[in-house]
C-alpha positions in Angstrom: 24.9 -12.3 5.1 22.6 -11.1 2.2 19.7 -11.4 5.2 21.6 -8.9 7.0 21.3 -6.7 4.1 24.7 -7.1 2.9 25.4 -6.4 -0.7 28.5 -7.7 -2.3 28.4 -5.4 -5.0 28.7 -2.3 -2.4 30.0 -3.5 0.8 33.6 -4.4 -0.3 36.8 -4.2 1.4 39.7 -2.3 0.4 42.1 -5.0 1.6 41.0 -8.2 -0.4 42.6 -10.6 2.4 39.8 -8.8 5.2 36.2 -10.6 5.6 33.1 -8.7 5.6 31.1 -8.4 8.5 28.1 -6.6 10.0 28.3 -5.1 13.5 25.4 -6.0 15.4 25.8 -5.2 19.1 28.4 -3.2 20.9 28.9 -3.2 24.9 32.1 -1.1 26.1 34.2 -1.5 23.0 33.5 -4.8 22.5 31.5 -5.8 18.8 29.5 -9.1 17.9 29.6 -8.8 14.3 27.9 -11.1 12.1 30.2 -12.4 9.0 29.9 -15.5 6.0 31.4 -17.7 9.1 28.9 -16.7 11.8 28.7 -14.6 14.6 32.2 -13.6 16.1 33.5 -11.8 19.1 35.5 -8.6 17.5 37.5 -5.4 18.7 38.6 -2.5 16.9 42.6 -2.6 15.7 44.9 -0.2 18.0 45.3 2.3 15.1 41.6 2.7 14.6 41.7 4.1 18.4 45.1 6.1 17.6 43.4 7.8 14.2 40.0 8.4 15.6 39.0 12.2 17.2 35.9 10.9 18.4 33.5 8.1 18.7 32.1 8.3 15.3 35.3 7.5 13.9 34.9 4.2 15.3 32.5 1.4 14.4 28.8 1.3 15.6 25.9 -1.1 15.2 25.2 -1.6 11.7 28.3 -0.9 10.3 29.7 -2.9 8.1 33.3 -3.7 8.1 36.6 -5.4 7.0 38.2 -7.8 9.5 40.6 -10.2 10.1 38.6 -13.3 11.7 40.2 -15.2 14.5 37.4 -18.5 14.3 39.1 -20.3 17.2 41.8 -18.0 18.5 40.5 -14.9 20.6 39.0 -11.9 19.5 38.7 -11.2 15.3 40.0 -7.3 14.6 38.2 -4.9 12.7 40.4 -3.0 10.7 38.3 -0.7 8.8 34.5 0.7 8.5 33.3 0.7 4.8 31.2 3.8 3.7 28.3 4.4 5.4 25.5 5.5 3.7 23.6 6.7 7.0 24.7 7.3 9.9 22.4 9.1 13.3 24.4 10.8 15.6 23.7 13.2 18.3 25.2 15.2 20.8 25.8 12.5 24.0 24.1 13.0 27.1 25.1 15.3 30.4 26.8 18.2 29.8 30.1 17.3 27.5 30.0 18.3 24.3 30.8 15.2 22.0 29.3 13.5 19.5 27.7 9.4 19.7 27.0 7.2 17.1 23.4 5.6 17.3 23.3 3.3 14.4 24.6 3.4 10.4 23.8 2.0 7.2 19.8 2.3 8.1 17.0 2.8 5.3 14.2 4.1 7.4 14.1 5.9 10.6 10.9 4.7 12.9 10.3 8.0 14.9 8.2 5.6 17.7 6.1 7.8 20.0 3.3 7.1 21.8 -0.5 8.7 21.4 -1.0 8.6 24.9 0.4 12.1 27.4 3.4 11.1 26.2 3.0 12.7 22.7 4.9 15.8 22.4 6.0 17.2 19.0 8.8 19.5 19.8 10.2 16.3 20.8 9.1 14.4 17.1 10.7 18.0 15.3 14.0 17.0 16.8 14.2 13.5 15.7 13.0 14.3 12.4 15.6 17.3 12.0 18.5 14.6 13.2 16.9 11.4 10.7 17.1 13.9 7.6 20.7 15.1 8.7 21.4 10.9 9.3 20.7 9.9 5.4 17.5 8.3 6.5 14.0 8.4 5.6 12.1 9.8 8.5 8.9 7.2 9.2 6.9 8.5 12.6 5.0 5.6 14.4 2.5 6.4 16.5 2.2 3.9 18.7 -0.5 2.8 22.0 -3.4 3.8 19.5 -5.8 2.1 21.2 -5.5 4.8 24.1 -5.9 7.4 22.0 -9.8 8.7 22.2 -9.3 11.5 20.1 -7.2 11.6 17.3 -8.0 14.2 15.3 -6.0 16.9 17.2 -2.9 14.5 17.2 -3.2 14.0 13.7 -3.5 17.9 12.4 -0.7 18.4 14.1 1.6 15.7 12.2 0.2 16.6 8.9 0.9 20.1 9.7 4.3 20.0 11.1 5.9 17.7 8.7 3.6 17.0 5.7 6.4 15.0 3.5 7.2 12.6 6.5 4.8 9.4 6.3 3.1 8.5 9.4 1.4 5.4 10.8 -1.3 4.9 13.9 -0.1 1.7 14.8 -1.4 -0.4 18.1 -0.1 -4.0 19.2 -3.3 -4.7 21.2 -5.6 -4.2 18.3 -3.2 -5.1 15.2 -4.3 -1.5 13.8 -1.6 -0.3 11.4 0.9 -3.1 12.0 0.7 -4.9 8.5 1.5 -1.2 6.8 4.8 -1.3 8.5 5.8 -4.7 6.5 6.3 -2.7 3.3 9.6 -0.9 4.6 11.5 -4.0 5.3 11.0 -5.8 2.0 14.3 -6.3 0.2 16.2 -6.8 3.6 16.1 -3.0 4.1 17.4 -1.7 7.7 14.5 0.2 9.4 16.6 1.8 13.4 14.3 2.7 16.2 14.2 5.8 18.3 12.2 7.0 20.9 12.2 8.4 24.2 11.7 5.9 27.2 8.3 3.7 27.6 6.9 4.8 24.4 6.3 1.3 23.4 9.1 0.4 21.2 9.8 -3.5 22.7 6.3 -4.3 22.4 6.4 -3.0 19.0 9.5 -5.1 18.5 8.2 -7.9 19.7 5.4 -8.1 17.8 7.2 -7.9 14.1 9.2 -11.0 15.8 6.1 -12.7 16.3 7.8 -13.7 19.6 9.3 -12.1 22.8 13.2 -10.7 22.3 12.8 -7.4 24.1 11.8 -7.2 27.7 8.8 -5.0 28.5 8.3 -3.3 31.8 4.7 -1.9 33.3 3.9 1.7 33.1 5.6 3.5 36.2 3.1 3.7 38.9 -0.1 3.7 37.2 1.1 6.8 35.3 1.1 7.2 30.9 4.9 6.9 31.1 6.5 3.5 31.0 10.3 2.6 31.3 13.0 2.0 29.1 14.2 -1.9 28.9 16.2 -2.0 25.7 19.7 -1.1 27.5 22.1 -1.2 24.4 21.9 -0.9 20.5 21.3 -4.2 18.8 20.8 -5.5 15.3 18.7 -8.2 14.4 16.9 -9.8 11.6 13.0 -9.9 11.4 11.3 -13.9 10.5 9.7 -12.2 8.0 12.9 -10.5 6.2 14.5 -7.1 7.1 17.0 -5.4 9.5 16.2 -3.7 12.8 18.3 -1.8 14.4 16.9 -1.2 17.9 18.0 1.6 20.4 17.3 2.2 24.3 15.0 5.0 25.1 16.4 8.7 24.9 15.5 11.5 27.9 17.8 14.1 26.1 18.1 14.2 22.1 20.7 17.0 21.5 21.7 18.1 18.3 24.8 17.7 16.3 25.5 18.6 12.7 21.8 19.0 12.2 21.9 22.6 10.4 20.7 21.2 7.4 18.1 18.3 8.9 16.6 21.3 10.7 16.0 23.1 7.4 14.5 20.3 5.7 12.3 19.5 8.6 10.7 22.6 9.1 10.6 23.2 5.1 7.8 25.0 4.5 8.2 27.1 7.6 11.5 28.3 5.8 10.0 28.6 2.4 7.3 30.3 3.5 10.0 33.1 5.6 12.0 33.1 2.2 9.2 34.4 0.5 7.9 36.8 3.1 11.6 38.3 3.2 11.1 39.3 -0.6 8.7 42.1 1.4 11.2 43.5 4.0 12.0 47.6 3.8 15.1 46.4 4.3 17.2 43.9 2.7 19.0 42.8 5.7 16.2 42.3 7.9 16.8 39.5 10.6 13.5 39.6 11.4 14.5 40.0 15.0 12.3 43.5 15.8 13.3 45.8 12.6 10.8 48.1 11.2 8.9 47.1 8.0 9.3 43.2 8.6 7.1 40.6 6.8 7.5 38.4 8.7 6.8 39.7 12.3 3.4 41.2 10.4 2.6 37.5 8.8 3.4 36.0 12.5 1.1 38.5 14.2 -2.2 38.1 11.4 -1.6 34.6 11.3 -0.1 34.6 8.1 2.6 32.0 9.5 2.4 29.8 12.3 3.6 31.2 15.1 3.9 27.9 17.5 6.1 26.4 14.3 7.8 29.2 13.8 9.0 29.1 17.5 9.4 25.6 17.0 11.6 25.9 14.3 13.9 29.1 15.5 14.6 27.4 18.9 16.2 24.2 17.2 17.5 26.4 14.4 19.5 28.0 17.4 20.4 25.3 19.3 22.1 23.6 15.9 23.8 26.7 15.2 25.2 27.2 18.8 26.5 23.4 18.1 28.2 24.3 15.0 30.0 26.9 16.5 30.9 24.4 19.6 32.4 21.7 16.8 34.1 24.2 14.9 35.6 26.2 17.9 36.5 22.2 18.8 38.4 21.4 15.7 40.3 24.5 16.1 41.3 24.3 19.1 42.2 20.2 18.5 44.4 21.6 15.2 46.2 24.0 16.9 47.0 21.9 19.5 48.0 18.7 17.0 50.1 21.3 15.7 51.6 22.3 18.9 52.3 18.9 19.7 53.7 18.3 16.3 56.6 21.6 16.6 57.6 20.2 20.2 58.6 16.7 18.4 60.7 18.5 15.7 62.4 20.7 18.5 63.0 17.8 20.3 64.4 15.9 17.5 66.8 18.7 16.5 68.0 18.8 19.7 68.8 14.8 20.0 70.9 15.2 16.3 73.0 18.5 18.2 
């Protein structure tokens, strides 16, 4: 178990009579979790569903959690999910608004994109907003360096956007970068994987294995933009020690609860309106058009980036448009909990007349 980064001294159960285990796939509500007996076939316990709001109230890959193990009757239960010290979650996909669990209990978050026309660092400012919010380290990997001519404009950029996040130039065909990668798994740390589809995360996978576990697809008719083959989250052990926690590739990335990931990703774009606010006639100012503003006159002489600025105020939106969502949500849930709650006492008083 220690291989799959478990520590006795932290991942303990509350009920002494549960085993330990680490969830390391899921598929429709069904968990393999790895435990001191092996791998077993597990489900959630019916009042994990009962007590659970939403999804992330119920385990995910990399959990770790107490069970009851069943080695040679059915199904072992998970009963509960020990704290997590990490945990990624965004908004889901389409148009609902809920939250889904990615992965927990992660050390480093590899931010994979590729160098090729794929690269787009809006979409790098949103996964480094959600991997601060998750408890993570932010790492971005760029990968497919060897079909990058030009790297100089690629690598401003980076430094410029988000100058305390570490980044490596990493290519499988030429070996360029890979062996700096080694130094986040040591101690059986848990590195998870994100990226958008065909950015090259299997073949980066499969190259730490030093043998083929993902599927890799070609590049979709001749054009810089593969296809996604991972098709569910998975945890797995690297030959050379350390966790990975691999994802399948992500067209939308929404945010959820990332007010404060947002601020530390774009931290010197807020320090630098903090101070320019200290020069505002007035003391108010939202820096939305009002006379005397520092910071419109900084964006327009180039004092502050505009494209980051922009950057920054559209996610800075979005998360604060999602707060409002959740919270509006929980009210509404409450009030209707409560609702629900009168009617039984009503009920009941009725039965005892």
């Amino acid at each position: 178990m220690e291989s799959y980064g478990y520590n006795p001294s932290v991942h303990i159960a509350s009920d002494k009579n549960l085993a330990v285990g680490r969830v390391i796939s899921e598929h429709r509500g069904l968990y393999k979790v790895m435990t001191k007996y092996g791998e077993v076939n597990a489900k959630p316990a019916g009042k994990m569903y009962y007590a659970s709001d939403d999804e992330t109230s119920l385990p995910s890959v990399g959990d770790f959690v107490g069970m009851v193990c069943n080695e040679n009757r059915g199904d072992s239960v998970i009963s509960e999910i020990l704290p997590r010290k990490s945990v990624f979650v965004r908004r889901a996909a389409g148009i609902s608004n809920r939250p889904q669990t990615l992965a927990a209990n992660f050390d480093y978050v590899f931010i994979v994109t590729s160098m090729n026309l794929d690269f787009n660092i809006s979409r790098i400012d949103r996964y480094v907003a959600l991997a601060w919010e998750s408890g993570g380290i932010p790492v971005i990997i760029l990968s497919k360096a060897d079909l990058c001519g030009d790297r100089a404009e690629i690598i401003s950029e980076i430094s410029k956007s988000h100058p305390g996040v570490d980044f490596h130039m990493v290519s499988i065909v030429t070996g360029e970068g890979m062996e700096e990668l080694a130094a986040y798994f040591k101690g059986n740390r848990t590195v998870v994987f994100l990226g958008s589809s065909g950015v090259g995360k299997s073949s980066l996978l499969n190259y730490l294995s030093a043998r083929k576990m993902m599927e890799v697809k070609e590049l979709r008719n001749g054009i810089e933009k593969g296809r996604h083959t991972t098709t569910h989250r998975e945890l797995f052990i690297l030959p050379g020690g350390g966790v990975v926690i691999d994802t399948p590739g992500m067209r939308e990335l929404g945010l959820w609860h990332a007010g404060d990931g947002v601020e530390k990703g774009f931290a010197e774009i807020t320090a630098c309106i903090a101070a320019l606010a200290q020069n505002c006639r007035f003391s108010d100012c939202g820096h939305s058009g009002e006379p005397g503003c520092a910071v419109a006159e900084a964006l327009e002489n180039g004092g502050l980036d505009a494209d980051a600025y922009e950057r920054y105020m559209k996610l800075r939106k979005e998360s604060m448009f999602m707060e409002t969502k959740i919270s509006e949500k929980a009210t509404y849930e409450s009030r209707k909990k409560q609702r629900q709650f009168s009617k039984m006492i009503k009920n009941m008083k009725k039965e005892t007349w």
